[in-house]
N, C-alpha and C positions, 0 to 999 in steps of 0.2 A: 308330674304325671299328667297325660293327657289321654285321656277317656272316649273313645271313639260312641260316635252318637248312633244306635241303629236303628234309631226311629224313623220313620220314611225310608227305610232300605227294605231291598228285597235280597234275600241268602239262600240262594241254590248250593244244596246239602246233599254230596253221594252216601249210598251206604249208609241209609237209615233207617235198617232191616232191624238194628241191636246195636247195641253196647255205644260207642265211643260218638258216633252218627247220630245217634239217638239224642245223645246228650248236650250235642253240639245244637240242633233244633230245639232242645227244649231252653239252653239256653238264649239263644240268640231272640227266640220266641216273648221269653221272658224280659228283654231288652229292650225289646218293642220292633224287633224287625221281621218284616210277611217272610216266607220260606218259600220253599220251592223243593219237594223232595224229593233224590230219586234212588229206587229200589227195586229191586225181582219181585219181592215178596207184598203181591195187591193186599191182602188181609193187614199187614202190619201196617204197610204205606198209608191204607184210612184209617184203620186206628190212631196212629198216630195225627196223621192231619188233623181227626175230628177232636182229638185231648190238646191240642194246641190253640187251636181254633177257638175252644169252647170258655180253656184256661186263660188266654189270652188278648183274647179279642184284637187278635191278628187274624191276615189273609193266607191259609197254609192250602199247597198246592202237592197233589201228588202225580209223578210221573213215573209209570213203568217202564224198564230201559233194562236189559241187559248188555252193562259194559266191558263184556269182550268179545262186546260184536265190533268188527270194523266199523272207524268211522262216525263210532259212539257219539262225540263232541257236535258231529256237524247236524246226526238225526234230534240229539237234544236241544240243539239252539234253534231247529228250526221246532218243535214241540212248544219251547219256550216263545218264540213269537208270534208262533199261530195262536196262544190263548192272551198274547199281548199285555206278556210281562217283559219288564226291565229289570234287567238282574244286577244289582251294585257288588254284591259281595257273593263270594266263592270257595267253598270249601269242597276240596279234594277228597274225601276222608274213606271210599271204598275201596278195599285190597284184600288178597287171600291169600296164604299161604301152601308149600307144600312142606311133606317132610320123607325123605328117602336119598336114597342115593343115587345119583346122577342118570345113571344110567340102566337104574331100576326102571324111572318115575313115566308115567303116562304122555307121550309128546303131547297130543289133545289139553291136557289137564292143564301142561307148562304151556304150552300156547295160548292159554284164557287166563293163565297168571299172568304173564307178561303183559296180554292184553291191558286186563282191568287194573296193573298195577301203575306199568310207564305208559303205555299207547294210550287209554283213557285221559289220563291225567295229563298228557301233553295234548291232544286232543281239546279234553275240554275247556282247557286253560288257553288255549288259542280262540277257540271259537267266543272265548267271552270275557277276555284280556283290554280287546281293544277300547269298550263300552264300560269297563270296568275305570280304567284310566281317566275316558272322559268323566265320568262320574267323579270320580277325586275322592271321595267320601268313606270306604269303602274297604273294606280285605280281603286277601286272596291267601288261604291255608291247606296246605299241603300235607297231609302226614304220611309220615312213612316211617322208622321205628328205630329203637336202640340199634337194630341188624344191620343198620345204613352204614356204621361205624367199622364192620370189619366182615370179610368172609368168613363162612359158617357152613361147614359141611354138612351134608345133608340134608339142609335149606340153600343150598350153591346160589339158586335161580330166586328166590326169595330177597334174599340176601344185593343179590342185587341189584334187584329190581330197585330196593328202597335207598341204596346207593346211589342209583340214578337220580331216583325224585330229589334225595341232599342237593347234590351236586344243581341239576336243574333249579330248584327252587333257591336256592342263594343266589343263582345268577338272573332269576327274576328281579330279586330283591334288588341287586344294585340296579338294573333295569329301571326299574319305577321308583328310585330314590327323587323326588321333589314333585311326584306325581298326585302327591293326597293318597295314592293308593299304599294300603299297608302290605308287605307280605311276610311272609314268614313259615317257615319249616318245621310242623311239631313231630318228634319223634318218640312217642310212647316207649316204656317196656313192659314188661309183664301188665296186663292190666285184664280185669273181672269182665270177660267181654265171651262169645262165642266164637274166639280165633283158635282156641284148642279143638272146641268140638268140629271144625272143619278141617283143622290137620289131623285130625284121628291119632292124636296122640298129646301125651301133656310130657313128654320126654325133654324137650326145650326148655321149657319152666318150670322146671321139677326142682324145688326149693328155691324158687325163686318171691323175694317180696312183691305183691301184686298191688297195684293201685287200683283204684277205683275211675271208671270214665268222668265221671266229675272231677275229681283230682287235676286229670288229664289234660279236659278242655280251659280246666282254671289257669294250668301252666300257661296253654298258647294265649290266652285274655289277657293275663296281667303282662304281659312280654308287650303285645300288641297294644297294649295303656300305656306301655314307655314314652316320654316324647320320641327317643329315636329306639325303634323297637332293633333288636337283634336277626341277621336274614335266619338265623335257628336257634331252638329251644328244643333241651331234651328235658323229660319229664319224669323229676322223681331225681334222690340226689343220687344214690347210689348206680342209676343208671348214667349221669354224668360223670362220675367217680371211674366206672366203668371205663366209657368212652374216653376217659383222660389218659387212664391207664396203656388202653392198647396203644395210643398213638407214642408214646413213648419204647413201642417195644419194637422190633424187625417184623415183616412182612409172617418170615417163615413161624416166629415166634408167637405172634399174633393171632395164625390158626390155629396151630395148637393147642394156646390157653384157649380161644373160644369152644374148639371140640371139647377140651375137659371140663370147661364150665357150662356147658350146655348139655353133655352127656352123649356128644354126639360123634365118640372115640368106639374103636372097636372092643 
């Protein structure tokens, strides 16, 4: 096992309003590497800076950004060098969900999901891909979620959204193979985080085993200590158990089971 050093790095961290974002900063903080966070919510965003800072006797940085605004990537890197940091490592980790059916749901609502889930994230990953490589040292993580693994009625546009990010972030991965840069694909399931309280509803995870965002960011750490890390890790076994399952079933088969194990059947 090889232990990636994040002392002298700096780690720009989306979606570090709660839960999964949160914890990704506090560890990486803890590891010895400055931060750079960015979130809607100003009161949490120095909260947080000033308990990492304080905890840690690291350099933590907040940046307000809403990411589904167009173009998110290029307004953040220029934020990022006007206060004349260098960003080594990069974590993806802000996304929302919706929950309804197709052609109930709000166009506006699905247009800032899209946004802040694929166009952010490809975006920001551009804007800070190139520097990141130069650096060598350094990880680029993605999350996106058990959903990435099959469509999901009711969550259509959700669903995948996070299927993109799979797809995209694996083909990072081989990308930057002999680059120093590590990458990798975490896809959470059910976890103890504020994603229900935004879908307005807990219908999806309704008996489902929930982890904890420490749990979660433990997965994508120890994968990334591999010498040769995996381009994705899903977190939690029965969510891998899961994802084994459907790939072994038909397309039509596939929805199905998801609608009846999510609840998401008429």
């Amino acid at each position: 096992m090889t232990d990636v050093d994040y002392h002298g790095q700096t780690t720009l961290i989306t979606g570090v309003s709660s839960g999964i974002g949160v914890e990704f900063a506090r560890e990486f903080a803890r590891r010895g590497s400055d931060v750079v966070l960015v979130a809607r919510r100003l009161d949490r965003l120095e909260k947080l800076a000033a308990e990492l800072a304080t905890t840690h006797g690291i350099r933590a940085t907040g940046i307000l950004l809403d990411l589904s605004l167009p173009a998110a990537g290029q307004m953040l890197a220029g934020e990022v060098a006007r206060r004349g940091l260098v960003v080594t490592s990069l974590i993806n980790n802000a996304g929302f969900g919706t929950f309804g059916q197709f052609h109930t749901e709000d166009p506006k609502r699905l247009q800032e999901e899209i946004n802040v889930n694929v166009a952010s994230v490809v975006d920001i990953s551009r804007a800070f891909v190139g520097r990141l490589r130069v650096a060598g040292t350094g990880v680029l993580i993605n999350v996106a979620s058990i959903a990435a693994y099959q469509p999901i009625p009711n969550m259509a546009v959700y669903a995948a959204t996070k299927a993109f990010v799979l797809s995209f972030t694996e083909a990072l991965w081989q990308e930057s193979l002999g680059t120093g840069l590590r990458v990798i694909l975490l896809s959470p399931g059910a976890t103890r985080t504020e994603f229900n309280d935004v879908l307005d509803t807990e219908e999806p995870t309704r008996g489902a085993a929930f982890q904890t965002p420490r749990q979660v960011v433990e997965t994508a750490l120890r994968a990334l200590d591999r010498r040769t890390p995996p381009p994705s890790v899903i977190s939690g076994l029965r969510n891998r158990l899961m994802a084994s399952a459907v790939r072994l079933l038909s397309r039509r088969h596939a929805v199905l089971l998801t609608a009846s194990v999510t609840g998401t059947t008429d």
